[in-house]
C-alpha positions in Angstrom: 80.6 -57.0 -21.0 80.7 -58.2 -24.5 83.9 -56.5 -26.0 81.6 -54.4 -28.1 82.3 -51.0 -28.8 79.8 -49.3 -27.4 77.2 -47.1 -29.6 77.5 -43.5 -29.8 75.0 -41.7 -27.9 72.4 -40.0 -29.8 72.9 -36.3 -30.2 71.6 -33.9 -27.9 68.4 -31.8 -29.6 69.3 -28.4 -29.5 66.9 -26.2 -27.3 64.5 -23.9 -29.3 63.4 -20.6 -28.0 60.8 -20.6 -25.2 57.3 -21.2 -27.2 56.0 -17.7 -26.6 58.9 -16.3 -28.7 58.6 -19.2 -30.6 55.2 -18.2 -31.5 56.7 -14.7 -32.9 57.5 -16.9 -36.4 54.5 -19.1 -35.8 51.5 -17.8 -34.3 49.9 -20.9 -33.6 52.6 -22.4 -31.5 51.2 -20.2 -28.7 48.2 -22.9 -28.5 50.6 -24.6 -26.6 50.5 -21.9 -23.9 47.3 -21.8 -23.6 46.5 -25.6 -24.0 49.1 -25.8 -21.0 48.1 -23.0 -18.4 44.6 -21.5 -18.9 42.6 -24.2 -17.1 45.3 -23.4 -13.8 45.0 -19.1 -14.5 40.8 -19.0 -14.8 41.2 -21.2 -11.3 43.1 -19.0 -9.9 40.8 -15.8 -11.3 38.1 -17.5 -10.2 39.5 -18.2 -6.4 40.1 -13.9 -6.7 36.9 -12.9 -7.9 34.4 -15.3 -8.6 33.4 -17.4 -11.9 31.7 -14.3 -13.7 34.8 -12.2 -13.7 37.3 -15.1 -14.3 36.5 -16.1 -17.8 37.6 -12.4 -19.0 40.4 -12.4 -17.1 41.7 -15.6 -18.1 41.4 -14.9 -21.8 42.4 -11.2 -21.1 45.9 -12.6 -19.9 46.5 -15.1 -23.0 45.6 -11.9 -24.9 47.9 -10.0 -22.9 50.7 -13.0 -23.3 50.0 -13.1 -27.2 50.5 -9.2 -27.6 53.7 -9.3 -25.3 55.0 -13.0 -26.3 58.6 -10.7 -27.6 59.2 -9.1 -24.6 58.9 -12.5 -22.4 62.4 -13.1 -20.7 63.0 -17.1 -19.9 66.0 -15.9 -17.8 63.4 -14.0 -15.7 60.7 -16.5 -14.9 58.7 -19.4 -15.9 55.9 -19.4 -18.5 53.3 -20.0 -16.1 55.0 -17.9 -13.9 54.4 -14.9 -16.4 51.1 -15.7 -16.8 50.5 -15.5 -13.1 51.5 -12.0 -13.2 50.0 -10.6 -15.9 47.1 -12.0 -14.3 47.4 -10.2 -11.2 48.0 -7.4 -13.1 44.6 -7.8 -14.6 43.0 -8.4 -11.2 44.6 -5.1 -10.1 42.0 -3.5 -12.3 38.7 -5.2 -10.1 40.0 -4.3 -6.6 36.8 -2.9 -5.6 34.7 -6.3 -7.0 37.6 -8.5 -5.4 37.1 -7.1 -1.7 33.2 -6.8 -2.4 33.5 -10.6 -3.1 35.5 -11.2 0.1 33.3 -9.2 2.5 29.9 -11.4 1.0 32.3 -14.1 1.4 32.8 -13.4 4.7 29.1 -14.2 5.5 28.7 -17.4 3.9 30.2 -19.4 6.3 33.8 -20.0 9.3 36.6 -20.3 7.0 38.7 -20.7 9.5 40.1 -23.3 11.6 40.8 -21.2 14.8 44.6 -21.3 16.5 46.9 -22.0 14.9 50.2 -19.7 15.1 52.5 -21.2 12.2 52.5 -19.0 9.1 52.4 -22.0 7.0 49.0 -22.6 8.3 47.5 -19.3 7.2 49.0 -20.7 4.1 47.2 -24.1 4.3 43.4 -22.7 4.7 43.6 -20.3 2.0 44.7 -23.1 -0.4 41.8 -25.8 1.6 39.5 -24.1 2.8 38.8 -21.6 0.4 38.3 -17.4 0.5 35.4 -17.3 3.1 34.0 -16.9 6.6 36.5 -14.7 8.6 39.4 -15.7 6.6 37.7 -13.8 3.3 37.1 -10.6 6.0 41.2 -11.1 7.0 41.9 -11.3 3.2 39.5 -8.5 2.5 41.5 -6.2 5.0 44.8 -7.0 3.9 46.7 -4.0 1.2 46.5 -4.9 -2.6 50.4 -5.9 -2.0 50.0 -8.1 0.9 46.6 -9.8 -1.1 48.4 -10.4 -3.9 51.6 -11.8 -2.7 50.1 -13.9 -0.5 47.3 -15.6 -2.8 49.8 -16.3 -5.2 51.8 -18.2 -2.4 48.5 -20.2 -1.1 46.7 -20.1 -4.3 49.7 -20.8 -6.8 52.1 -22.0 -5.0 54.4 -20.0 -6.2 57.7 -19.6 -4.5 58.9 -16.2 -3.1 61.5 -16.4 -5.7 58.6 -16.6 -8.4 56.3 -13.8 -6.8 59.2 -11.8 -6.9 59.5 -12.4 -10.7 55.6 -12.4 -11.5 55.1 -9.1 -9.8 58.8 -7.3 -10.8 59.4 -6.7 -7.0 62.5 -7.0 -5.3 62.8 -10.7 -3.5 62.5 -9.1 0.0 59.5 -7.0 -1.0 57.9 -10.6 -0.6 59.2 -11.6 2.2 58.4 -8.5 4.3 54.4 -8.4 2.1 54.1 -11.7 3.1 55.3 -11.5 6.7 52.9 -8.9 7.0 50.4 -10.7 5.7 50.5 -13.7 7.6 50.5 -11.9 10.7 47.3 -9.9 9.9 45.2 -13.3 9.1 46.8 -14.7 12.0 45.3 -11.8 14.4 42.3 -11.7 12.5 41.5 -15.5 13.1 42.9 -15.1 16.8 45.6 -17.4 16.4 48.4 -14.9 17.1 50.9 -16.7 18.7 54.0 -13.9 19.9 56.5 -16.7 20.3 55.9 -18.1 16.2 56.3 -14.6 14.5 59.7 -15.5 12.9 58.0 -16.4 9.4 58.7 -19.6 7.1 61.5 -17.4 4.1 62.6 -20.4 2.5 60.1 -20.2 0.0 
């Protein structure tokens, strides 16, 4: 210690509005959005329907963003977790391709790694092992609910918190979706395991 009186620390920068409403007074800001996210939304697209339909819907939901950048809520959710609904939203609209996709998918190859009972693991080879073999015919079977909360768990990673917020759902709407969900794949795959239905809500 030197005796010196110590400097004054710099001053805090104020926080500007989110960028998407920043974008209302400067349109180009909203690059920024789309610079940061769209590489992460046409994955996800493409995971749901295959790399024809995902271009369209990726730019379809930065369209969608753009149009509706005044009306996005920062106390509500995340940017990225807005895109993610909007783009589920969009998805909504090719149900019929989606499960067409999944039921081809279901011929290509296993897609599944057999017995496991821990809902995390249903979790695990969606994210791994991709939407195919058996798993694709699980997913294929599931309700547009259950499909969409649980891909944008394995696919996103999106907590249930976030899901909530991305679809406008009550919280335990995911929760009991999701539960459902799991347990579906689980039978589907054969690795039911009565003992291990308590599902993973922590999310």
């Amino acid at each position: 210690m030197t005796g010196e009186p110590l400097a004054a620390a710099p001053p805090r920068a104020t926080a500007g509005p989110p960028v998407p409403r920043a974008s209302l007074h400067d349109p180009e800001r909203f690059g920024e959005v789309f610079d940061a996210h769209f590489a992460e939304i046409h994955g996800y697209a493409a995971k749901r329907l295959g790399p024809d339909a995902a271009a369209d819907v990726a730019s379809q939901t930065f369209l969608e963003a753009f149009r509706r950048r005044d009306r996005y809520d920062p106390s509500r959710a995340a940017v990225r977790t807005w895109l993610y609904g909007i783009a589920t939203n969009l998805i909504a609209k090719h149900r019929r391709s989606e499960v067409r996709a999944l039921r081809a998918r279901e011929r290509l190859g296993p897609g599944d790694t057999g017995g496991e009972g821990h809902a995390d693991a249903v979790d695990t080879r969606v994210s791994a092992q991709g939407l195919r073999g058996r798993l694709a015919g699980a997913i294929a079977a599931l309700s547009a609910g259950e499909r969409d909360v649980l891909l944008l768990v394995a696919l996103a990673e999106l907590s249930h918190e976030e899901v909530a917020a991305a679809l406008d759902v009550p919280y335990g709407t995911v929760g009991s979706r999701l539960s459902r969900a799991r347990k579906k794949v689980r039978e589907a795959l054969g690795g039911t395991n009565p003992m291990r239905d308590v599902e993973d809500d922590h999310g």
